[in-house]
FIKOLZA-1660 file (N, C-alpha, C; in steps of 0.1 Angstrom, whole numbers, plus 5000, padded with zeros to 4 digits):
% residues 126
   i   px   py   pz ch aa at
   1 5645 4620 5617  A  X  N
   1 5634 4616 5608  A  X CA
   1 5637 4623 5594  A  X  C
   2 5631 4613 5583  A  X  N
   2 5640 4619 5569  A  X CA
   2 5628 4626 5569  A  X  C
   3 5625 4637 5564  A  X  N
   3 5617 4648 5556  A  X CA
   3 5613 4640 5545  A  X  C
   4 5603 4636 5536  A  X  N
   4 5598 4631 5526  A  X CA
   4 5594 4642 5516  A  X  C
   5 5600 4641 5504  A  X  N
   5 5604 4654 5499  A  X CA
   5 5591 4649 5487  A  X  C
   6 5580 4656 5485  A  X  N
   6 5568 4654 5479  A  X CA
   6 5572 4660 5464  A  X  C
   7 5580 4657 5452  A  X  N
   7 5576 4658 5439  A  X CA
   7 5566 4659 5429  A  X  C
   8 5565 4675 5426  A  X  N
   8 5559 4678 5420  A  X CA
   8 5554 4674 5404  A  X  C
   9 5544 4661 5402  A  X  N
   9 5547 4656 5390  A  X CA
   9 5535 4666 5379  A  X  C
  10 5537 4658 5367  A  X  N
  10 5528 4663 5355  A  X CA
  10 5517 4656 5352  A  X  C
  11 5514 4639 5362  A  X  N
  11 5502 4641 5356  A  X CA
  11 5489 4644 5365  A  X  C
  12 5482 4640 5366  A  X  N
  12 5471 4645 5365  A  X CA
  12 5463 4637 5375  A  X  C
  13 5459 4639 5385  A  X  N
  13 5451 4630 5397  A  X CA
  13 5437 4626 5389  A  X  C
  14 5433 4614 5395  A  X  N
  14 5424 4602 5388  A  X CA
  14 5408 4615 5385  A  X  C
  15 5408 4622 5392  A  X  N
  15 5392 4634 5393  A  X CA
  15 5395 4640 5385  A  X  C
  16 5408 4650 5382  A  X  N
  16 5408 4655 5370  A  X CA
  16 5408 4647 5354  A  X  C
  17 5411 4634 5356  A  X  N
  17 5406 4628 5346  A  X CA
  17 5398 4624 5340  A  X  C
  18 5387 4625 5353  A  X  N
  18 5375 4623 5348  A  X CA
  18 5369 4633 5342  A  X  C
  19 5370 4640 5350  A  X  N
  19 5361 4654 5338  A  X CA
  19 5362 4660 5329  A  X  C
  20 5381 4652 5326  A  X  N
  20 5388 4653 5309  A  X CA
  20 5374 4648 5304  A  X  C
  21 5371 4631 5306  A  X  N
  21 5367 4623 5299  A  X CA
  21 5352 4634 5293  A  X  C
  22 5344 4639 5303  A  X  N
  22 5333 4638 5306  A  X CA
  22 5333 4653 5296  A  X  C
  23 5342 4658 5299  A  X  N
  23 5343 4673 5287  A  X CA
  23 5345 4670 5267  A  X  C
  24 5347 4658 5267  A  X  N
  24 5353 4657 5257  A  X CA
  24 5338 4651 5251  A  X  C
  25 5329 4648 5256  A  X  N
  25 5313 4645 5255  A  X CA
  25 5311 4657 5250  A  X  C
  26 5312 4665 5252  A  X  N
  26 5305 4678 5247  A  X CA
  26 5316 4679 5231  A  X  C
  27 5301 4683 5223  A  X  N
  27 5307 4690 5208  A  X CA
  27 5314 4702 5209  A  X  C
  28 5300 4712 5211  A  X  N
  28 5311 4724 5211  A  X CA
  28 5302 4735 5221  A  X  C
  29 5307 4741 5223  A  X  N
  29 5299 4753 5235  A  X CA
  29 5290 4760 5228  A  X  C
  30 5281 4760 5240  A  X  N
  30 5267 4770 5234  A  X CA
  30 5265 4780 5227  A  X  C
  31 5266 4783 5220  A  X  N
  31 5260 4801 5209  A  X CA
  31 5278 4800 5204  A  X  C
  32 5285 4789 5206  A  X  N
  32 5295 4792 5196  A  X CA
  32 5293 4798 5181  A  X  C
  33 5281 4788 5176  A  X  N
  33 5287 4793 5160  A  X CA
  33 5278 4803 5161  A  X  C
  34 5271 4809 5167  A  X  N
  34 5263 4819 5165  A  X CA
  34 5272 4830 5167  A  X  C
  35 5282 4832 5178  A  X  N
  35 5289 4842 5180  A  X CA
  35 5302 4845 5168  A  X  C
  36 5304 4833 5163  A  X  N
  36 5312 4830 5149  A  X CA
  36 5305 4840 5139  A  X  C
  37 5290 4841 5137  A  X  N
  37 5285 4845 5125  A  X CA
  37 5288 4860 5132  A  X  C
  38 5281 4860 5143  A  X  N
  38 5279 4880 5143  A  X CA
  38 5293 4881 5141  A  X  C
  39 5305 4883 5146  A  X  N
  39 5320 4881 5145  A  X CA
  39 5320 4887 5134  A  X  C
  40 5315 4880 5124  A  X  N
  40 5322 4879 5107  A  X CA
  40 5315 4891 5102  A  X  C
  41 5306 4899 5108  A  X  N
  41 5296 4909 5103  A  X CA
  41 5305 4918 5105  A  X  C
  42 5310 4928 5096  A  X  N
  42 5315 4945 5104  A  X CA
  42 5305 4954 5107  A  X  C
  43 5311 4962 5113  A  X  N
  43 5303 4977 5118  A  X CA
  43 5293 4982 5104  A  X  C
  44 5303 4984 5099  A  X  N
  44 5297 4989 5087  A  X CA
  44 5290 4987 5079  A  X  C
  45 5290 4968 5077  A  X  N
  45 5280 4965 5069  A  X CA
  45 5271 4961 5077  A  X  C
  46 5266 4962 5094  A  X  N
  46 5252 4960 5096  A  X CA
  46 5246 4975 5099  A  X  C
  47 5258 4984 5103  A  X  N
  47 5252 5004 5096  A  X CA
  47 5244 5007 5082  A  X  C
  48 5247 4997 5078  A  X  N
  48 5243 4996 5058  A  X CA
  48 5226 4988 5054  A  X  C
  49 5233 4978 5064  A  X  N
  49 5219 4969 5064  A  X CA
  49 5208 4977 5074  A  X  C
  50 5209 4985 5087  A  X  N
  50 5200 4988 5095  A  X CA
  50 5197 5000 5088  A  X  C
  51 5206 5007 5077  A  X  N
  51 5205 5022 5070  A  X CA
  51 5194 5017 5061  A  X  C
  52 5195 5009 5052  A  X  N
  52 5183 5005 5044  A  X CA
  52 5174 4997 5046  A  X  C
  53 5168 4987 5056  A  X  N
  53 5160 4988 5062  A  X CA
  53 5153 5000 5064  A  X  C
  54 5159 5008 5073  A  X  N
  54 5154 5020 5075  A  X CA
  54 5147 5031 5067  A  X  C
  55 5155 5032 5053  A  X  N
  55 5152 5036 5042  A  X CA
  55 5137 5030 5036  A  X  C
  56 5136 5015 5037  A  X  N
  56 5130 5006 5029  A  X CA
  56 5115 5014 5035  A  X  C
  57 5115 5011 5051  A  X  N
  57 5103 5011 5057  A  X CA
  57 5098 5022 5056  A  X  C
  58 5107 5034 5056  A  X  N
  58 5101 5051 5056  A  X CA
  58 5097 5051 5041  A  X  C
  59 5100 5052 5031  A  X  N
  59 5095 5049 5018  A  X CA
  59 5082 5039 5014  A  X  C
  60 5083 5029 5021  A  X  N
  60 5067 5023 5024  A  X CA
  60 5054 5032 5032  A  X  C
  61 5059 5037 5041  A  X  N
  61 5050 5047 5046  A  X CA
  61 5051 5054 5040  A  X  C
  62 5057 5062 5032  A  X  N
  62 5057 5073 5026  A  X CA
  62 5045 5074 5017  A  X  C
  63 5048 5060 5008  A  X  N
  63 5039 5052 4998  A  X CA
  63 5023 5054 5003  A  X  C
  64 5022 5049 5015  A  X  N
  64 5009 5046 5017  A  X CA
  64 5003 5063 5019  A  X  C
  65 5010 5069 5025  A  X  N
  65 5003 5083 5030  A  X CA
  65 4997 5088 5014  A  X  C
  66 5010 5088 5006  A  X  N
  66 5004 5089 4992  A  X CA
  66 4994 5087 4988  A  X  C
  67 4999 5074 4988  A  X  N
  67 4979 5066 4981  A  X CA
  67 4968 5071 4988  A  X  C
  68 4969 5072 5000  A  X  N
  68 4957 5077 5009  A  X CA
  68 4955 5090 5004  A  X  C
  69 4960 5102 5002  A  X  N
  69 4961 5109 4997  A  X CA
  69 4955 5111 4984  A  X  C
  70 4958 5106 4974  A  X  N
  70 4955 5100 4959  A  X CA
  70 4941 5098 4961  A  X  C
  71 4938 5087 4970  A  X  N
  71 4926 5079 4971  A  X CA
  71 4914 5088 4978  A  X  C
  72 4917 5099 4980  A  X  N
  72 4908 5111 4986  A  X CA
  72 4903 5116 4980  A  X  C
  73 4913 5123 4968  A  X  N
  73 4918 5131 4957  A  X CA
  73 4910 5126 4948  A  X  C
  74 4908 5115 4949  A  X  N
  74 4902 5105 4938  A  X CA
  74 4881 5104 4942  A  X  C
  75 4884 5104 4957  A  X  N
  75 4867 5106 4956  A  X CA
  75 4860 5118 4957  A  X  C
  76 4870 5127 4956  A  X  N
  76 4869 5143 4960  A  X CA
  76 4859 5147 4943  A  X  C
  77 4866 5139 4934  A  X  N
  77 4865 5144 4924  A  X CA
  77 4855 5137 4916  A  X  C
  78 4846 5126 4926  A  X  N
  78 4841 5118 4917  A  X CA
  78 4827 5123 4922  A  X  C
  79 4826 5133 4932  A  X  N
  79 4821 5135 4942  A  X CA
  79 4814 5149 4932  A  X  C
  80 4827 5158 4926  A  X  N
  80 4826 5167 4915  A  X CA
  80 4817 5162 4903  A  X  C
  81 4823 5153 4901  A  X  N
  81 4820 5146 4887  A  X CA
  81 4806 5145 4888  A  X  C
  82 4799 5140 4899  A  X  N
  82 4783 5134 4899  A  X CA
  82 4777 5149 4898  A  X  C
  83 4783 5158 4911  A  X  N
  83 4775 5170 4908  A  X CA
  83 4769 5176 4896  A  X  C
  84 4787 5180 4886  A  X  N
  84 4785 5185 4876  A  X CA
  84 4774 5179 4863  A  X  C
  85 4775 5163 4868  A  X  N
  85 4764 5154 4861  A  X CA
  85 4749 5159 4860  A  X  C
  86 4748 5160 4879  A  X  N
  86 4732 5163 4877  A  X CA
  86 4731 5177 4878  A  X  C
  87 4741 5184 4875  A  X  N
  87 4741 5195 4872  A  X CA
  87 4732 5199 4858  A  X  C
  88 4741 5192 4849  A  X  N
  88 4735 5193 4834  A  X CA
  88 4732 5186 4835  A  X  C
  89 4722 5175 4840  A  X  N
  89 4710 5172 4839  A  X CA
  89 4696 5179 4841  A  X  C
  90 4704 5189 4853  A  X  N
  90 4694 5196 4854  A  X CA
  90 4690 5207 4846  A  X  C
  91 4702 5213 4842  A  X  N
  91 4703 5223 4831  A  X CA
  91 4689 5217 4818  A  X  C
  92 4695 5208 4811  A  X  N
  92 4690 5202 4801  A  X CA
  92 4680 5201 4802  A  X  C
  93 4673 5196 4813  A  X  N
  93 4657 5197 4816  A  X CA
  93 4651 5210 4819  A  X  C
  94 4660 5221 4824  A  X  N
  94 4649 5230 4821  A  X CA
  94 4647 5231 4808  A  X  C
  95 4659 5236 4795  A  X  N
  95 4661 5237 4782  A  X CA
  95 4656 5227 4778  A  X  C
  96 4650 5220 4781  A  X  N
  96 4639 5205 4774  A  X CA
  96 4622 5216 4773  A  X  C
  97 4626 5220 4785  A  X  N
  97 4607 5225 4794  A  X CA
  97 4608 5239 4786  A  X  C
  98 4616 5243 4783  A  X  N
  98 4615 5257 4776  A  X CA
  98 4614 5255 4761  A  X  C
  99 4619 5247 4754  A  X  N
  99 4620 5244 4739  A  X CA
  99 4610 5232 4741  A  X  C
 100 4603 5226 4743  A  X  N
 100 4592 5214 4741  A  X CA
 100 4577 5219 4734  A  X  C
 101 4574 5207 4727  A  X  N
 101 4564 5212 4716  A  X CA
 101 4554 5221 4721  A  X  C
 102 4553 5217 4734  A  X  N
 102 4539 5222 4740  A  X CA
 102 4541 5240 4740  A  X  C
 103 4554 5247 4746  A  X  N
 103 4560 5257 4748  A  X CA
 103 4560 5265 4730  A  X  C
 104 4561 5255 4723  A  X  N
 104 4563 5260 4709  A  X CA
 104 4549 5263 4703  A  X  C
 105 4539 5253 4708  A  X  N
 105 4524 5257 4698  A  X CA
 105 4520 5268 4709  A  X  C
 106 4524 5270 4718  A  X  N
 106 4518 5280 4725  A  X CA
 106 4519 5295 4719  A  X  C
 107 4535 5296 4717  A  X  N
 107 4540 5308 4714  A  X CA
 107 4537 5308 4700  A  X  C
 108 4536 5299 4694  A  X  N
 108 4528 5297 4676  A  X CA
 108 4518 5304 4677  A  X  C
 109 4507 5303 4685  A  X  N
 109 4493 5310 4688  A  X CA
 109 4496 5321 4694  A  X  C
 110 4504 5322 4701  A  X  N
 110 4505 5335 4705  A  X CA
 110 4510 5344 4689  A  X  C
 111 4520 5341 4683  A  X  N
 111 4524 5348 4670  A  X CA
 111 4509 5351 4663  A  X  C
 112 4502 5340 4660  A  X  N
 112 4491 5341 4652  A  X CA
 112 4494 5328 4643  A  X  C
 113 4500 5320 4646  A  X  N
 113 4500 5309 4634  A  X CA
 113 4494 5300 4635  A  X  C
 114 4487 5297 4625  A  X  N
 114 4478 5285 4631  A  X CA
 114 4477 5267 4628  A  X  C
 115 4475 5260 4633  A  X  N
 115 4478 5249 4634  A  X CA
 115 4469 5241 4622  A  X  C
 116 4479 5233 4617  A  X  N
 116 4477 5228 4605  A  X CA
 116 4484 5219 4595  A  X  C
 117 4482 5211 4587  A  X  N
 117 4496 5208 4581  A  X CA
 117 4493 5215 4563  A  X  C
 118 4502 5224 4565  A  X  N
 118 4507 5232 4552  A  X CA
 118 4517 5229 4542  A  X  C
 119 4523 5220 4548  A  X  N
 119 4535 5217 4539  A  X CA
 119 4536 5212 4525  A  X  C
 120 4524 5206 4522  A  X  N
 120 4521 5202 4507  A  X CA
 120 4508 5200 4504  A  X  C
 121 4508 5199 4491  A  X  N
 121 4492 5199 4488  A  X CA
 121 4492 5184 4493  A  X  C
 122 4480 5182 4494  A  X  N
 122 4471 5165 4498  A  X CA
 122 4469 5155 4488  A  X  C
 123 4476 5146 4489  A  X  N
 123 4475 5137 4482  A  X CA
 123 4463 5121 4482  A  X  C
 124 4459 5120 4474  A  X  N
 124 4446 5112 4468  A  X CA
 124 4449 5099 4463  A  X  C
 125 4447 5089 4473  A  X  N
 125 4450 5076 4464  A  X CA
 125 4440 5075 4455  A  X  C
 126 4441 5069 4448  A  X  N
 126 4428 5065 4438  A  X CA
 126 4424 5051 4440  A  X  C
% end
């Protein structure tokens, strides 16, 4: 009996052809172009980009503690400001209650002076 000598050919049995066909349906593979973009990024320039970011955000906080700060600073003093207000206000009104006419004709009479108007002789319509 002859041995039937089985040659090993190049093409391609009818099943693998089909799922040539059926692959060639497809555009391109999933998160291809996404993996294209990170690719093109170096080390260094997203070290640069996550460095200032970083930068960005601690200097905004920085900012705000400030202001907060400022904005304390700011009613601390407005807090001063009213005191010192009715401070001299209160001042002023004793110095009203001490110098007021009434305080003055008092101590007039007490000197001996007496009440009157002196200032010029009287004048006479005709």
């Amino acid at each position: 009996m002859a041995k039937k000598h089985h040659q090993h050919t190049l093409t391609r049995p009818r099943v693998a052809e089909g799922f040539k066909r059926w692959q060639s349906l497809r555009s391109e593979p999933l998160g291809s172009a996404a993996g294209h973009e990170v690719e093109s990024i170096s080390t260094a320039r997203f070290a640069l980009l996550v460095l200032g970011i970083a930068t960005i955000f601690t200097l905004y906080i920085g900012h705000v503690y400030s202001t907060q700060d400022l904005l304390d600073a700011l009613h601390q003093m407005r807090r001063e400001n009213l005191r010192l207000h009715l401070q001299a206000n209160q001042l002023r009104g004793e110095l009203d209650k001490a110098t007021g006419p009434s305080v003055i004709y008092e101590q007039a009479a007490v000197l001996g002076l007496e009440d009157g108007f002196a200032y010029a002789p009287l004048v006479r319509a005709q």
